[in-house]
Structure formats: structure tokens, C-alpha cells
C-alpha positions in Angstrom: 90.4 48.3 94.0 90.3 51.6 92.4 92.0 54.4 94.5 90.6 57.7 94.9 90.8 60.2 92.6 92.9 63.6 93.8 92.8 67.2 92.1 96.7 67.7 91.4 97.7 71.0 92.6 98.4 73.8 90.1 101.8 74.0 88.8 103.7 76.6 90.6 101.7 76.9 94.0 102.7 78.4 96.6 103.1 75.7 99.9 101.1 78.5 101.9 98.4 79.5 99.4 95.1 79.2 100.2 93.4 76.4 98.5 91.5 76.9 95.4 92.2 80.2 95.7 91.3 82.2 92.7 94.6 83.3 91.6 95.8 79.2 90.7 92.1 78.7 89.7 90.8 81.3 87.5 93.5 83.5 86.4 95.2 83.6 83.2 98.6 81.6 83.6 100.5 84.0 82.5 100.0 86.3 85.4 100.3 83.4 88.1 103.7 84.1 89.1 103.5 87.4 89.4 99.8 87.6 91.3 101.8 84.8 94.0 104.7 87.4 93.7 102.2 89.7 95.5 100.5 87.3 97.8 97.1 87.5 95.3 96.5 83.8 96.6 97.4 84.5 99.6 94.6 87.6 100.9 95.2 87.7 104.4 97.5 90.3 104.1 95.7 92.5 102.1 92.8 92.5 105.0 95.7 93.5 107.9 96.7 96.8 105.7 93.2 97.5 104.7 91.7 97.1 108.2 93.8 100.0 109.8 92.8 101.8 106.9 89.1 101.6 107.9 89.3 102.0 111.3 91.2 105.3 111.0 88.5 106.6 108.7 85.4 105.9 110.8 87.0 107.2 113.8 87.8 110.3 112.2 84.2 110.5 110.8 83.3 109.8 114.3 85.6 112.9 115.4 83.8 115.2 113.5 80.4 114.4 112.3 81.0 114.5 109.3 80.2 112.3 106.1 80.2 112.4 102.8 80.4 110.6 99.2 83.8 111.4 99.5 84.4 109.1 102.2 83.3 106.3 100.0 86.1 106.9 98.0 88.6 107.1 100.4 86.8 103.8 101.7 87.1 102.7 98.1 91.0 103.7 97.3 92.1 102.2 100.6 91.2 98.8 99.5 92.8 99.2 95.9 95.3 100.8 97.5 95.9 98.4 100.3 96.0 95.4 97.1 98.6 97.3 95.3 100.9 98.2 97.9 100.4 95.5 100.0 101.8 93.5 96.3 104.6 96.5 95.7 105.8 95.6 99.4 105.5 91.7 98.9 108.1 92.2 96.0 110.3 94.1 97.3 110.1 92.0 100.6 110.6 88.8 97.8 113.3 90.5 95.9 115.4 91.4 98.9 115.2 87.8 100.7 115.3 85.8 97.9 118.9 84.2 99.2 117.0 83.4 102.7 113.5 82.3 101.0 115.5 79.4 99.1 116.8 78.4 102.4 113.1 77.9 104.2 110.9 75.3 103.9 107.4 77.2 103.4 109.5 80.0 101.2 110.9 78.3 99.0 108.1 77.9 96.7 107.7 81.4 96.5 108.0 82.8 92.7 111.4 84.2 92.6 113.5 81.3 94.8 111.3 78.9 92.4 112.5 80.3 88.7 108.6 81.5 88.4 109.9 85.0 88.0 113.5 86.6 87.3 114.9 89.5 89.6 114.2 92.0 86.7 110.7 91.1 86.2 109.5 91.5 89.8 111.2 95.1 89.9 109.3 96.4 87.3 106.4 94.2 88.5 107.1 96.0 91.8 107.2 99.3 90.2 104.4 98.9 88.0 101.8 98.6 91.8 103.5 101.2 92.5 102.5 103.5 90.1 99.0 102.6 90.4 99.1 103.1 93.8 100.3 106.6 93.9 97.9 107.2 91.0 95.4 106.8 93.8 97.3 108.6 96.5 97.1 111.7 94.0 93.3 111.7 94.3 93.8 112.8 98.3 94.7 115.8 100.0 97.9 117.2 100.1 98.5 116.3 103.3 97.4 112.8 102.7 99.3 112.5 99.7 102.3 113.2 101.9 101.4 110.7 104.3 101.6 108.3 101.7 104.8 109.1 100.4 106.6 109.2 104.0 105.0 105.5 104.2 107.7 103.9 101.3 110.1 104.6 104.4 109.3 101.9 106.5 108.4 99.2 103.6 111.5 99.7 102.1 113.4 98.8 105.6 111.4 96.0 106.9 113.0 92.9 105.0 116.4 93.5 106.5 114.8 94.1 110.2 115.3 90.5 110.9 118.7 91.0 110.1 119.5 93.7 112.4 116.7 93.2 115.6 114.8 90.7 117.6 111.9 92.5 116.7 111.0 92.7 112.9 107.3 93.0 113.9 107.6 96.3 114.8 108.8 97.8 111.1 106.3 95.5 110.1 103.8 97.2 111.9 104.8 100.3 111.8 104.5 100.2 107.6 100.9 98.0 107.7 99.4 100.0 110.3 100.0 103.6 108.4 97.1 103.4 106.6 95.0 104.4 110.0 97.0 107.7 109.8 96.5 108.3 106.2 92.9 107.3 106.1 92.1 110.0 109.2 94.0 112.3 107.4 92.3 111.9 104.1 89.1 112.1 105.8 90.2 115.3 107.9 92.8 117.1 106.1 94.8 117.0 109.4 96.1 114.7 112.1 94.7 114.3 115.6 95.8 112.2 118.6 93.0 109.7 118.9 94.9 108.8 115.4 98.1 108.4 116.4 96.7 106.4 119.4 95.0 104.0 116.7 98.3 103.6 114.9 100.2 102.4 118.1 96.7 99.8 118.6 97.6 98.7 115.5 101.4 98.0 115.9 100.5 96.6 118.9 98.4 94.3 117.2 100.7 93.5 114.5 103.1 92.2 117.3 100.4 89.8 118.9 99.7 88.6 115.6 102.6 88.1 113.7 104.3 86.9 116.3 102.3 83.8 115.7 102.8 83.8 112.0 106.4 83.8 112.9 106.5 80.4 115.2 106.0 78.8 111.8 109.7 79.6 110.7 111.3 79.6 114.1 113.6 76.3 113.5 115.0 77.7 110.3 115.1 81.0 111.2 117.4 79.9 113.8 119.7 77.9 111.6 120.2 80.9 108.9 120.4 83.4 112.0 117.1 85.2 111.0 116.0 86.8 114.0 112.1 87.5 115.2 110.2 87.5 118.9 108.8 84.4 118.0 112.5 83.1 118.1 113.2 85.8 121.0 110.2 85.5 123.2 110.1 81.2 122.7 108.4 79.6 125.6 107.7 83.0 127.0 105.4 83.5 124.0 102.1 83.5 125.8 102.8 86.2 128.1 103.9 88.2 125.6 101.5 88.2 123.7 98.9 88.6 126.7 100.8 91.8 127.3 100.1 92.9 123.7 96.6 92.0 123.7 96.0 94.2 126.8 98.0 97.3 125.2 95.9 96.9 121.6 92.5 97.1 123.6 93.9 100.0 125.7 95.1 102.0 123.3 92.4 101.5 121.1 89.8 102.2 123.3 91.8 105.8 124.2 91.9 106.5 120.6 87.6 105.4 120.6 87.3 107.7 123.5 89.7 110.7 121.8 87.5 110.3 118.6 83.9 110.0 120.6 84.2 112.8 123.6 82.7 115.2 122.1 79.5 112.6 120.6 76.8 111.4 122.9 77.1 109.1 125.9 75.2 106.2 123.8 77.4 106.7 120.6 80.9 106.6 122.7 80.1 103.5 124.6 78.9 101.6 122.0 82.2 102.6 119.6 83.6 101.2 123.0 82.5 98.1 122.7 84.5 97.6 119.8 87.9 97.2 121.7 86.8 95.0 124.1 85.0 92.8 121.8 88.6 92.6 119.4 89.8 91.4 122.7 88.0 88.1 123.0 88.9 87.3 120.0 92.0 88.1 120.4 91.9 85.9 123.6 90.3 83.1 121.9 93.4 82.7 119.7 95.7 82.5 122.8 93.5 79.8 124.0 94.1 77.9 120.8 97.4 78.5 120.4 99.7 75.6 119.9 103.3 77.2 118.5 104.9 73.9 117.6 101.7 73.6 115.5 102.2 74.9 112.0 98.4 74.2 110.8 96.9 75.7 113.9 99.3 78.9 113.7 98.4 79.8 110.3 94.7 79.0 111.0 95.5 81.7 114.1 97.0 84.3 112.0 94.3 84.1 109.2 91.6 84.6 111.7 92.7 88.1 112.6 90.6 89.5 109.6 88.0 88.6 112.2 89.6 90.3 114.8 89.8 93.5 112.4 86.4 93.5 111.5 84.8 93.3 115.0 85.0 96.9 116.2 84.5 98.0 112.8 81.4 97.2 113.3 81.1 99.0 116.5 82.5 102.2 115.3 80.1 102.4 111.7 77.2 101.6 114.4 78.0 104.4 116.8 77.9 106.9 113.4 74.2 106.1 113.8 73.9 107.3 117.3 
């Protein structure tokens, strides 16, 4: 009897990709390891520092009425920007836990723990997104442009978070969720509240959902002594995140209102809607959520591009209104 036939997976995956993602399918092989390097097969990531991004610039359109082909650029540079830094940060994150990657079971496939890439390479990798990105930064307002400067701060602190605090998720969200500032700013050419507001949604957010990424690498995180809330909050995990889901709607829903007051009734309840609708989904994960089971969390954690893209469709409607 003949047994079945099974597509071998390409040499040098990542244990996490996504399968038949485009980077181990149609890219040249020579660029493999370093598009993994940057999570290129991995895009789930680039849609949680985008998203901010977006939401940031609608609101801020929705602040002030104001629209232009200008703001299709900014709309434009955010996502090559969010793809470049997004890889810049992977690096440096990859370069700076490369000891603890080779240690973890879902990590150490990764490019650098794996021999796919040398230490040298992936610094001027690193460097090289970098560039680019600030390239595209320079086509912003000044006070945009140092926005996204201040914003290396964070990235460059949050691999060694887990080494120092129970809760790495915040520096995470403090450097993915920056883009809402930058993006209101680049609009605006100034800062407001309602944005600020947005960026604390959006940390608030990042908590709820990487907590759940984090669940995946509580058992060796535990034997190396990496810390995380998934490790810290354990059992207690639903509530906790129950208590993050209610502060992400809040908060975003202030920022909604900041940005809407001065719009009509019809456009401010229906950017409204977006909030509460992120918060069904958001729900709906907690009602699936299984933390001792690996598939379902990363199946979780991938589905908050969904949860991104909901009010964003509430707050592009209510520029209509």
C-alpha cells in the first residue's frame, strides 16, 4: 500500500511560521533567513504595529475635518514603515535573546539560534530597516519626525523587560502602540488628548493579547527564569484579562468621544460603535481560550488583526457622516 505523499517543509522554517507563507514559498533563498529574521513569514506582527497606526490617523481626521492626499501617504508610510521597523525591532529583539531563544522550544528555530544568520549579519540587517524607515519618517512633520525618533527608546529596552519585570507586555506595548501617536501627529502637526487616550487603548490591548501569546512559553520561561504575566497572572489569567478588555473599550471609546465632540450626534455614535464592537471580539477569544493549549493560543493571538480592524471600520464610516 502506497502511503501518502507529504510536501516537506522548507529548509530553515521557522516552528511558528505561517504555513505556505510567501517568504519560504516564493522568495529568493538567499533572503530567507533574513526575511524570518524579521518575522516576514510571520505577518501578524506587522498588522498589531500598523493598526495603531491607523486608528490614530482616522481619529485625528475625525478631530478636525480634515482630509487630504496627504493622508494617503501617511496611511501609505505607516504600513512600510510598520514592515520595516516592526523587522529592525525583531532583530534587535533576535540579537539580544539569542542565548534564551536556543533554550526554548518554539525559538529555537529562529535564524540566529539556528546558524541561518551570524550576529554581524543581522546588525547590519537591523540597521539597514532602519535606514529605510527613517527615510520615511523624514517625509513627516517635524514634530512627527521627532515622535519617531523618541520611539527607538522603548524598542531598544523591551527584550531585557522580561529580565527585570513581571510585565514585559507593557514595553511591548508601549513601543507597538506609538504609531497611534505618531500617525495623529503626522496628520495634525500636534498632539491632543483623545491621542494619548488611544495610546493607553492600545497598551491595554497589547496586554490582553500578548498575554495569550505568552501562555505558549510559560513552562520554559519558568525554567530559564524569563518572567511575563502569563507566568505572573497563571490561573488568574482570565480575569486579568477581562479587566484589560473592559479598560481597552473604555479608553478607546474616551479617545472616540475626545476626537468626535465637536462632529455630529450620528458621526460620534457610530465611531462609537467601533469600541464596543472590538469588545466582542475581544470577548469571543476569552471564550475560546484554552492556555495549556498551544494551537488554540496562537490561533487566539493571530485573530487580533480582526480585532484591529473592526472599529476601523467604524471610525472611516463616521468620516462620512
Amino acid at each position: 500500500m502506497t502511503e501518502p505523499r507529504t510536501t516537506p517543509e522548507p529548509e530553515g522554517q521557522v516552528s511558528d511560521a505561517v504555513q505556505g507563507n510567501w517568504v519560504d514559498q516564493w522568495a529568493p533563498e538567499i533572503t530567507r533567513p533574513y526575511l524570518r529574521l524579521s518575522r516576514a513569514d510571520r505577518p501578524i506582527g506587522t498588522w498589531l504595529l500598523f493598526l495603531p497606526c491607523v486608528m490614530g490617523l482616522l481619529l485625528s481626521m475625525l478631530s478636525n475635518n480634515r482630509a487630504s492626499l496627504h493622508d494617503l501617504w501617511i496611511l501609505i508610510a505607516c504600513g512600510l514603515g510598520a514592515f520595516l521597523m516592526r523587522g529592525a525591532g525583531c532583530t534587535w529583539n533576535d540579537i539580544t535573546d539569542r542565548k534564551i531563544d536556543a533554550k526554548v522550544a518554539r525559538t529555537r528555530s529562529r535564524p540566529i539560534p539556528s546558524g541561518q544568520v551570524t550576529v554581524p549579519g543581522a546588525v547590519i540587517w537591523m540597521l539597514l530597516q532602519a535606514l529605510l524607515g527613517l527615510l520615511i519618517l523624514l517625509t513627516f512633520y517635524a514634530n512627527a519626525i521627532w515622535l519617531g525618533i523618541l520611539a527607538i527608546v522603548p524598542v531598544l529596552i523591551y527584550p531585557f523587560a522580561k529580565r527585570f519585570t513581571w510585565w514585559p507586555q507593557v514595553f511591548l506595548g508601549i513601543a507597538f502602540n506609538w504609531g497611534a501617536l505618531l500617525a495623529w501627529t503626522a496628520h495634525s502637526n500636534n498632539l491632543a488628548w483623545p491621542a494619548l487616550v488611544l495610546y493607553l487603548s492600545g497598551i491595554t490591548w497589547t496586554l490582553f493579547y500578548d498575554t495569550i501569546y505568552a501562555h505558549q512559553d510559560k513552562e520554559d520561561d519558568a525554567l530559564i527564569g524569563v518572567k511575563s504575566t502569563a507566568r505572573l497572572f497563571a490561573h488568574n489569567t482570565p480575569r486579568w484579562l477581562m479587566f484589560f478588555l473592559i479598560a481597552t473599550v473604555l479608553l478607546m471609546a474616551i479617545a472616540v468621544y475626545g476626537a468626535t465632540k465637536d462632529r455630529s450626534m450620528l458621526s460620534m455614535v457610530f465611531a462609537l460603535i467601533g469600541p464596543w464592537a472590538m469588545g466582542w471580539h475581544l470577548q469571543w477569544q476569552m471564550q475560546n481560550l484554552d492556555t495549556e493549549n498551544p494551537d488554540v493560543l496562537i490561533r487566539l493571538f493571530r485573530s487580533n488583526r480582526n480585532t484591529g480592524l473592526i472599529p476601523l471600520l467604524f471610525f472611516a464610516g463616521a468620516l462620512f457622516m
